[in-house]
N, C-alpha and C positions, 0 to 999 in steps of 0.2 A: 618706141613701140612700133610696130611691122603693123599694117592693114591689110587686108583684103579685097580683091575686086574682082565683081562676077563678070560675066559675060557681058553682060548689058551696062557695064561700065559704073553700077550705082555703087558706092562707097562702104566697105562691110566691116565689120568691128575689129576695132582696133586688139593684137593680143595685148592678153591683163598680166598684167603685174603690179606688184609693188613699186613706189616710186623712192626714187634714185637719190640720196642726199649728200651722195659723198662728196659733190664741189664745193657744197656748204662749207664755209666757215668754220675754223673751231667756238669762236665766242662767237656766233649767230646762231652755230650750233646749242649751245650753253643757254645763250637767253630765250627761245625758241621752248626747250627742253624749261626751262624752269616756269616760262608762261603758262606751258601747260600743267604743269604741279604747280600751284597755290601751294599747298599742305608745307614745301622747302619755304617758302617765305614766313610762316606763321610762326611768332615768336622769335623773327629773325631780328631785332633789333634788342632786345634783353640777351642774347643769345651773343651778338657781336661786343655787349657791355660787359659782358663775363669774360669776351676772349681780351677785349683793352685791359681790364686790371691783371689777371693772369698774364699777359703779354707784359704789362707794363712792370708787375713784380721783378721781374726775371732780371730786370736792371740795377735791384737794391743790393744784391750782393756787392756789384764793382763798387758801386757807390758808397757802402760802409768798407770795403776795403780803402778804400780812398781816403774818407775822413779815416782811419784807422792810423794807417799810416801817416799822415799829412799832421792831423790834430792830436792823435793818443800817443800815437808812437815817436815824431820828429817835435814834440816839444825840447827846448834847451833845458828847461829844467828837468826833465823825467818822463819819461809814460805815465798820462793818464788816465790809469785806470779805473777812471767814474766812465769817464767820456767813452774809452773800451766797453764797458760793461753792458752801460746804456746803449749803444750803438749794438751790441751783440741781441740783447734782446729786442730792439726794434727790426733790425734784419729778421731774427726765428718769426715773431709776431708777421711781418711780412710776409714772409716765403708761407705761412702755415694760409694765410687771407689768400695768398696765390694759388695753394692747392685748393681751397677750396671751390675757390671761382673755375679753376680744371676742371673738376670732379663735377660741378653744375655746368658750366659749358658743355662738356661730350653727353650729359645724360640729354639735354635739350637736345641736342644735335642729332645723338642718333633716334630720338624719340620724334622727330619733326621728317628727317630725314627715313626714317620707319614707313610712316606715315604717308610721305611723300611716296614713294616706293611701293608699296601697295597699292595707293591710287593707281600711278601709272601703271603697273601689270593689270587690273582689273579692266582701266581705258584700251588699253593694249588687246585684251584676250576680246571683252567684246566688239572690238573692231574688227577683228579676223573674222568673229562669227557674221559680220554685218557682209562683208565683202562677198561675193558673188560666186558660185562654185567653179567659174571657168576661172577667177583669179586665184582661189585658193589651188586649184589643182597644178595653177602656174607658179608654183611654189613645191618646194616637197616639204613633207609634214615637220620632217625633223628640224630643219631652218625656221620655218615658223613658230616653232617650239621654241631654238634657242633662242628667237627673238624677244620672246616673251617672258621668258627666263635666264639663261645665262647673260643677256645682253642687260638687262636688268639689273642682275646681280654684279657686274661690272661698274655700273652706276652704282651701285650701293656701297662696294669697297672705296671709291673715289670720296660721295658723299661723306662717309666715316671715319673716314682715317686720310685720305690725298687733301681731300676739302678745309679739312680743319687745319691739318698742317699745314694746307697753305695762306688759311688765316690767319693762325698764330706766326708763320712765319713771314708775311707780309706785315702784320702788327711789331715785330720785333725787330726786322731789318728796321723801320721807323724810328722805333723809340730810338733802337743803338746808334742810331745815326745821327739822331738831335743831340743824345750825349756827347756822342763822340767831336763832334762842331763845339761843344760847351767847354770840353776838354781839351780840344787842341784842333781847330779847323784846318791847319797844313796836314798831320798826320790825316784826319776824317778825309780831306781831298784823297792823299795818295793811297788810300782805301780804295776809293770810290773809283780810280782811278787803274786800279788791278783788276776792278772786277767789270767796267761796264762792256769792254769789249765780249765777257765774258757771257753776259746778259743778251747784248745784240746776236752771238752763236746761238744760242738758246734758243733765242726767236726765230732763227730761219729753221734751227734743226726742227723746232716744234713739226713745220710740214711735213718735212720727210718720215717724219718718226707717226705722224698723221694715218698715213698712206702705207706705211707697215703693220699697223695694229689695225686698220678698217683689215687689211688681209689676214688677218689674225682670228675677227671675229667672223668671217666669210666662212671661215676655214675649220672653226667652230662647228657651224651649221652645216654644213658638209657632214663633219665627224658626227655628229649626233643624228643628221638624217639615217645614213648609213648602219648606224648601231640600233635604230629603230625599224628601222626595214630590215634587218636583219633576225632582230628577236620576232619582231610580231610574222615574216614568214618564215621560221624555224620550222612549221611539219613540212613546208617546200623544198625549201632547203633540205634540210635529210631523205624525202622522197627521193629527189634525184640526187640526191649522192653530190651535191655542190657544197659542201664544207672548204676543201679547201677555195676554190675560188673566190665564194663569198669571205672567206679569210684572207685571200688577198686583198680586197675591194674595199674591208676594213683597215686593214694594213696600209694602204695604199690612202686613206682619207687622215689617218694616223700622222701618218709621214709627215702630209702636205700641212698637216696643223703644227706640227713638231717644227717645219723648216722653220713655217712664218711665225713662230714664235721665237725659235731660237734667234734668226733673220734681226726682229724687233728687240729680243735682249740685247745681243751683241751692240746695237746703237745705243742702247741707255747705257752699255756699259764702257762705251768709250769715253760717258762726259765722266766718270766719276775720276780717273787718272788724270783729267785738265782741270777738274776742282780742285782735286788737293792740290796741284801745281800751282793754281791760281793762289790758294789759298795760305800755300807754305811762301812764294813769293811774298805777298802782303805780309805774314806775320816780320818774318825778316825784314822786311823794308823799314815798317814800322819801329822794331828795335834797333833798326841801326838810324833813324831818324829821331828817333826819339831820346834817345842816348846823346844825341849831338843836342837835340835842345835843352838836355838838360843838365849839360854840361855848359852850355851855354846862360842858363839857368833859366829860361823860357816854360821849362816843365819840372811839375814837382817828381820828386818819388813815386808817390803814390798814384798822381795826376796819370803816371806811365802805367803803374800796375792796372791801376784801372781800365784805363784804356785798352790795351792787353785784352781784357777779360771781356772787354766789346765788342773785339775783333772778333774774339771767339762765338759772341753771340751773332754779328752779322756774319760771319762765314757757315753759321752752320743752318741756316736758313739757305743760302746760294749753297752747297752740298748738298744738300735735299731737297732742291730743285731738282734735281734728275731724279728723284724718285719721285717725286707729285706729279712732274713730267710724263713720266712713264704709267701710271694709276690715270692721269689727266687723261690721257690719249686711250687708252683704252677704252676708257669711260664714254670719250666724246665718240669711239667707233661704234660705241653701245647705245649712244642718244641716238645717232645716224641712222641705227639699224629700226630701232623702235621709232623716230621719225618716220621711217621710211612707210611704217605698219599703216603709222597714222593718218600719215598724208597720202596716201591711198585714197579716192573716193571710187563709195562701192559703184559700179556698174548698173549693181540692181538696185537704186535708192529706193528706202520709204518714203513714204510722200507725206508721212505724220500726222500733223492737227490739219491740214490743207487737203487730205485725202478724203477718201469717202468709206463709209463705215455700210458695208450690206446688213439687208435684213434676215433673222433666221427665215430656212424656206426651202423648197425646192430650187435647183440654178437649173438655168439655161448656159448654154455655152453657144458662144460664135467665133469660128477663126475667117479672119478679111483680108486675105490674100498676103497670107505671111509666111516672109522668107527669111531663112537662116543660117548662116555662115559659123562655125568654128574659127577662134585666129589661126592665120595662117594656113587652113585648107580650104576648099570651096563647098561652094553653098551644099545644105544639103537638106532643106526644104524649099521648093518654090511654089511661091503664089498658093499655099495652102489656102482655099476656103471650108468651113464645114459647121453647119450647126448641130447642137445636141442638145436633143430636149430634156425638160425635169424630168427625174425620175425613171430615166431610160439605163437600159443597161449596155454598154457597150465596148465591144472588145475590139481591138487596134491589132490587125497582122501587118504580117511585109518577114521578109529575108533580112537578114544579118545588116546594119544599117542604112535598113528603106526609111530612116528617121522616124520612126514610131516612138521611141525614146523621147528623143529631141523634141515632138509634140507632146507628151506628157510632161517634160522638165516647162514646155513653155508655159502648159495648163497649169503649172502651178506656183507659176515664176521663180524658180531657183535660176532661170536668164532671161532675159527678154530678146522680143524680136528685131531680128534687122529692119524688116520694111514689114508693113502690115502692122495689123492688130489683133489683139486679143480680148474679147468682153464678156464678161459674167454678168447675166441679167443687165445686160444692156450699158453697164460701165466698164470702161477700159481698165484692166486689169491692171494697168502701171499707177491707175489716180486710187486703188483701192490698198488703206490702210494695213501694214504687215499682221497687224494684231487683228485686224477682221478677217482677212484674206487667209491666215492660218487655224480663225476658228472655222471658216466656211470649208474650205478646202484644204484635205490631206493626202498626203503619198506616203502608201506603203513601198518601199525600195526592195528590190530582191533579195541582197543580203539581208535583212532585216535585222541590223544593227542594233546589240543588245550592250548594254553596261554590266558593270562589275559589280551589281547589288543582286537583290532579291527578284526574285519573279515578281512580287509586289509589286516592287518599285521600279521594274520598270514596265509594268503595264500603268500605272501611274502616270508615265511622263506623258499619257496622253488627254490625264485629268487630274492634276497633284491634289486634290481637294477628295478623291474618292476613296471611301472608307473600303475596308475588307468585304464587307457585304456586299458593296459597290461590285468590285472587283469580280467574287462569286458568283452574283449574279447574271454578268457581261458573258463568263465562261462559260455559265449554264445554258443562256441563251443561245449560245454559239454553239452548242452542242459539243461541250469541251470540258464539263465533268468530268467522266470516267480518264481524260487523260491527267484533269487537278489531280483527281485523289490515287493516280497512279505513281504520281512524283514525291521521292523520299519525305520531303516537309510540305508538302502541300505550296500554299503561297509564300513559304517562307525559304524556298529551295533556293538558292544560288546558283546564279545562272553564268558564272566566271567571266573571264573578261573577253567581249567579245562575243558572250553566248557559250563558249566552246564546251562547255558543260552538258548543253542540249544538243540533239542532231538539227539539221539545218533545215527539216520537215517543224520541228517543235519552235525551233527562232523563228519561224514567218507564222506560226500558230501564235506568238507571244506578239509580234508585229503586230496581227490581224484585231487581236486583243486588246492592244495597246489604239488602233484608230477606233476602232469599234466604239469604246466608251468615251472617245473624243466625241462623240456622236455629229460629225461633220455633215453639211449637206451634199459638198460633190467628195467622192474618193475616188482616188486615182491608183491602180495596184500596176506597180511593173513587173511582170512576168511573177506572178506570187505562189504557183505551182510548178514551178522549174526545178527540176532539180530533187526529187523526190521520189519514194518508192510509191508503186499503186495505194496500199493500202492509206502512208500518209496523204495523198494527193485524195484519197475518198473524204478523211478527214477535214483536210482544207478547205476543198469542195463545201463540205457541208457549215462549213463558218463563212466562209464566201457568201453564202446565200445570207446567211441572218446579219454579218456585215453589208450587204450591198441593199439589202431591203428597204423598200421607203425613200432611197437616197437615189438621186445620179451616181451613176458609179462608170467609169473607165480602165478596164484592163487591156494590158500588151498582154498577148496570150500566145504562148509556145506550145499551148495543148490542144487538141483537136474539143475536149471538154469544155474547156472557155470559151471557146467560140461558140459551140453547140448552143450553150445555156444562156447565149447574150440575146440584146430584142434585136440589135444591128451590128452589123459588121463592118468595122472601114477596114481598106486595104492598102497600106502604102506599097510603094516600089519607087527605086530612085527619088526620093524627096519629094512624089507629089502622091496623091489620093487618087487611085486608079479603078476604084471599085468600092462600092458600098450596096446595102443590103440585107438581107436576113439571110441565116449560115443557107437555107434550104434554099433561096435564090441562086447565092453564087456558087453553090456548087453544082448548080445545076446548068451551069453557062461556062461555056469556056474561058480561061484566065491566069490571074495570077493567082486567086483562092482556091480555083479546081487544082490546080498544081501544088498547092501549099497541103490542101484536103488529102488530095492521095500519100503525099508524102506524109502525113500523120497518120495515114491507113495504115501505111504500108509496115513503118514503125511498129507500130500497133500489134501486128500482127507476129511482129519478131520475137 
């Protein structure tokens, strides 16, 4: 991560990101990833008893071939057919105890492994919310998505199906191995002996095949950011006529995930032609060994068929090595990515039980000489000092970032400062608990970002507990009647995703609504009349008032009416506070606000 450093040499925040876990280990990776799911361990020992008798079944077959041949069949006097009969029905009874122990193995498996999965997505999404908005904007949405998801679901294929088979077939290489030593330990050698060099590849290619599939799920996230930025700015996109470009851009993220996937098959697909090789070598080796010993008479008939039929079971655990290989490795790029999520610590921490819990009340604010850096650009508050008293109303100017912003994001900690301080009624804003600090203090944002439910529900998200009458009555208050009962359903209207259902006058009316009945003691509104026709800005205007009433309130004000109606005025320019006041002071003194005033005149007047 890159730092900052201002003029005066002090030390300025580091840029955020996600941290990095791809040197990690594959199995540091694994144990790591499984500490933090519990929920994969639970039941994990009934779970591994299911897969030893299901594993160990698989071996009665060779075994009643064996006595079949050896005791029913190579009698001098005849076949015996009790000794067949009986042997047939003890193998069915078998293989039938073996299915079923399958059948309860995978239900365990993917019901624990379910389980397991869920957690982590849930651990996974509220950590993303925990993290701080300068880290999340250091990320694009779509990556963060697929972290939380497609990466997820990668582990979930692995868990399911890579997981088990490589249970089962670690359980099975075992058994056929014990047999096959039972049955003839020269042959089990030259077994063992085809395959280990075969094993030791394996284990180097694991890395390389490592390092193709983290760029696989990279590549992922890419694809998905792109196809999200694409749809959700589709009216931009058509405004200016960029279809095809934006088709290339998708195109072009397509590609890059195509290579590195193709890239990644291609290498699981070179082990499977060195398996069978491997695998056709031993089977031959073994019948032309075995042939001699038993010519020799060191092995029976049957002792070989059998044998045989083990071969087949340890070979087809190593051939499906490269496929749990390949699931494995995906998986573990998928632990990587959602590590990465995890081991993140946010920037902005709660302070939790150790924090301190305000009182309801009027707030005071103090800023103590605090300065602010962006990663990677330079500072762009210095040395701010400013108090503001309860119950004041006050609006924040300046020009196009004189950091007005950047002081409201601090007032409300969505970042903290580099040097200086911040205090609400006289405690520092970093030791005050998130769950008190977001009932005392709210920001309306200028988008006024709505969800894909009801108008209800989402003036709701600022008091889940308030009934419809609640609701009604907020709107009444606010002087926002006449526009309720102007909307098709009333509070039942649908406000599509995004809002886009409403004009962007009626979203910062839903916004206003939405803190309103949070009934907080400081609000913070960033530019909450921007962007609007006169008539709805009279509208707002008059919710503004019965929202700001009684409370501290702070508005960045882009209208010459916001500022009008404030009790004081601060003025940033260049990252400090260059004038403060009441509106009739500072425009009555030369400045930065007289120059700001006439340009809203002048507007005004157009």
């Amino acid at each position: 991560m890159t730092t900052v450093t201002d003029t005066a040499g002090s030390k300025q925040r580091s840029a955020p990101g996600l941290s990095d876990t791809a040197a990690e280990g594959a199995i540091s990776t694994l144990r790591r990833g499984l500490r933090l799911t519990p929920e994969f361990r639970a039941g994990l020992a009934g779970t591994l008893a299911l897969a030893l008798v299901s594993t160990a079944g698989r071996v009665v077959v060779p075994v009643a071939v064996q006595q079949t041949i050896d005791k029913g069949l190579g009698r001098p006097d005849g076949p015996d057919l009790a000794f067949i009969r009986t042997a047939v029905l003890l193998c069915a009874g078998a293989v039938l105890v073996t299915a079923v122990c399958a059948y309860l193995m995978n239900v365990r498996l993917y019901r624990t492994s379910e389980g397991g999965l869920a957690s982590l997505r849930v651990r996974a999404f509220r950590h993303v919310h925990d993290l701080s908005m300068l880290t999340q904007s250091g990320e694009r949405r779509g990556a963060l998505v697929s972290r939380v998801t497609g990466d997820v679901d990668q582990i979930s294929q692995f868990m399911q199906s890579g997981g088990l088979m490589f249970i089962v077939s670690i359980g099975q290489l075992v058994v056929a191995s014990v047999l096959m030593v039972v049955y003839s330990w020269p042959l089990a050698l030259l077994v063992w002996v085809a395959f280990v060099p075969l094993a030791f590849a394996l284990r180097r290619f694991q890395r390389i095949l490592s390092r193709a599939y983290m760029r696989v799920r990279e590549r992922m996230g890419d694809l998905l950011a792109a196809v999200s930025e694409s749809v959700v700015g589709a009216p931009v996109i058509r405004a200016y006529a960029s279809e095809e470009r934006t088709g290339r851009r998708v195109d072009e993220t397509v590609e890059s995930y195509r290579s590195a996937q193709t890239r990644a098959q291609a290498m699981v697909a070179l082990t499977f032609p060195v398996s069978e090789l491997v695998a056709a070598l031993a089977t031959g080796a073994v019948v032309i060994a075995g042939t001699l010993l038993g010519v020799a008479g060191e092995l029976s008939a049957g002792r070989l068929v059998a044998f045989l039929f083990l071969v087949t079971l340890f070979v087809s655990p190593m051939q499906t090595a490269t496929e749990v290989l390949n699931e494995a490795q995906n998986a573990i790029a998928g632990w990587r990515r959602v590590l990465g999520v995890l081991d993140t610590v946010p920037d902005v921490a709660d302070p939790g039980e150790a924090g301190e819990t305000l009182p309801r009340g009027p707030i005071e604010v103090r800023f103590e000489s605090v300065g602010f850096a962006y990663p990677g650009g330079p500072p762009v508050l210095h040395e701010v000092s400013a108090g503001i008293a309860p119950r004041s109303r006050i609006a924040i100017v300046g020009q196009t970032g004189s950091g007005k912003t950047t002081f409201a994001k601090l007032l409300t900690r969505l970042m903290d400062p580099v040097s200086g301080r911040v205090l609400v009624d006289g405690v520092p804003l970093d030791r005050v608990r998130f769950s008190s600090l977001r009932e005392r203090i709210v920001m309306v944002p200028q988008d006024g970002f709505l969800f894909d439910a009801s108008l209800a529900d989402n003036i709701r998200y600022g008091r889940p507990d308030a009934s419809d009458e609640d609701l009604v009555l907020a709107l009444t208050e606010l002087g926002l009647a006449d526009w309720l009962d102007g909307l098709p359903e009333g509070l039942a209207t649908p406000v599509g995703q995004r809002g886009e259902s409403l004009s962007a006058g009626e979203r910062q009316l839903v916004a206003l609504a939405r803190a309103y009945i949070a009934d907080p003691d400081l609000l913070v509104l960033d530019e909450a009349t921007s962007a609007v026709d006169p008539a709805t800005e009279v509208r707002i205007q008059r919710a503004l008032d019965g929202v700001t009433r009684g409370r501290t309130a702070i508005s960045i004000a882009h209208r010459l009416s916001t500022a009008e109606a404030a009790d004081e005025v601060i003025v940033f320019d260049a990252g400090r506070i260059v004038q403060r006041g009441s509106h009739a002071e500072l425009v009555a003194e030369p400045g930065v606000y007289a120059d700001l005033h006439a340009s809203w005149v002048a507007q005004r007047s157009l």
